[in-house]
C-alpha positions as CSV (number, residue, x, y, z in Angstrom):
1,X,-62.7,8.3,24.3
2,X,-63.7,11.3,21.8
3,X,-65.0,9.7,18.5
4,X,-65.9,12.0,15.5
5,X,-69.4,10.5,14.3
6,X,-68.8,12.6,11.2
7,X,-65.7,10.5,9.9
8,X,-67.7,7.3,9.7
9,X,-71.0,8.2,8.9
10,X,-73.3,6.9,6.4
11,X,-77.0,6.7,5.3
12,X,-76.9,3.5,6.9
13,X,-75.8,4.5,10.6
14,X,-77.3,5.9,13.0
15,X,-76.1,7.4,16.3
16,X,-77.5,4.5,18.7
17,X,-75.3,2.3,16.5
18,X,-72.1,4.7,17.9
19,X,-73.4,4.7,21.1
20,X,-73.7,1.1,21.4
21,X,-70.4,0.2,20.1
22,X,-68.2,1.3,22.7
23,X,-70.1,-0.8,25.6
24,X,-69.9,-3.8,23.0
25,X,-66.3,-3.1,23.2
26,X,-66.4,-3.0,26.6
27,X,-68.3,-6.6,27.1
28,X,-66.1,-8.1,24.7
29,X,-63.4,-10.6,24.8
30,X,-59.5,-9.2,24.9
31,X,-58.4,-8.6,22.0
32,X,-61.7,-7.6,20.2
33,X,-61.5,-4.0,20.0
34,X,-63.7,-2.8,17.0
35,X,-67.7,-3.4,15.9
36,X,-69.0,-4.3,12.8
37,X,-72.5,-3.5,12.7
38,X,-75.3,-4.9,9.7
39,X,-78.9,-5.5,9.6
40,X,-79.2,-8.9,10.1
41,X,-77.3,-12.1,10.6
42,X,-78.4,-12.7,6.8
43,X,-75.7,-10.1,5.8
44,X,-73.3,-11.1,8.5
45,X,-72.4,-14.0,7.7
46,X,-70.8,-13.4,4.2
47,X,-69.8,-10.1,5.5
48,X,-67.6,-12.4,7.7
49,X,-66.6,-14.5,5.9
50,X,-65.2,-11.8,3.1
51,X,-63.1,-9.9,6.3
52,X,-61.9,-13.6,7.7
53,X,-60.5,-14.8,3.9
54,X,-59.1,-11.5,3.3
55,X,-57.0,-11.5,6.7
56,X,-55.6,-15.1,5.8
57,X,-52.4,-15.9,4.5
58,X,-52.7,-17.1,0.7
59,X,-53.6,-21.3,0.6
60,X,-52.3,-23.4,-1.4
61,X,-54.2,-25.7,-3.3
62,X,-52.9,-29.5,-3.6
């Protein structure tokens, strides 16, 4: 699979980070087909909390 580096680069990437993704891919569960990559497991967690609320349907509160 052909990726263009170009279209997703930023000052924050680098190019093991794009090399590493697809074998994460790779090694991952089904259904888990795209990395998000941060500095430190300080960042990710509110980083995944953010993308987990924003792909759940609207709750209601009681």
């Amino acid at each position: 699979m052909a990726i263009d580096l170009n279209a997703f680069w930023t000052p924050f990437t680098s190019n093991r980070q794009f090399k590493a993704a697809p074998r994460l891919v790779f090694l991952a569960a089904a259904g888990m087909g795209r990395v998000f990559v941060v500095h430190s497991g300080f960042e990710a967690c509110p980083k995944v909390m953010k993308i987990a609320l924003a792909h759940l349907p609207a709750l209601e509160h009681i």
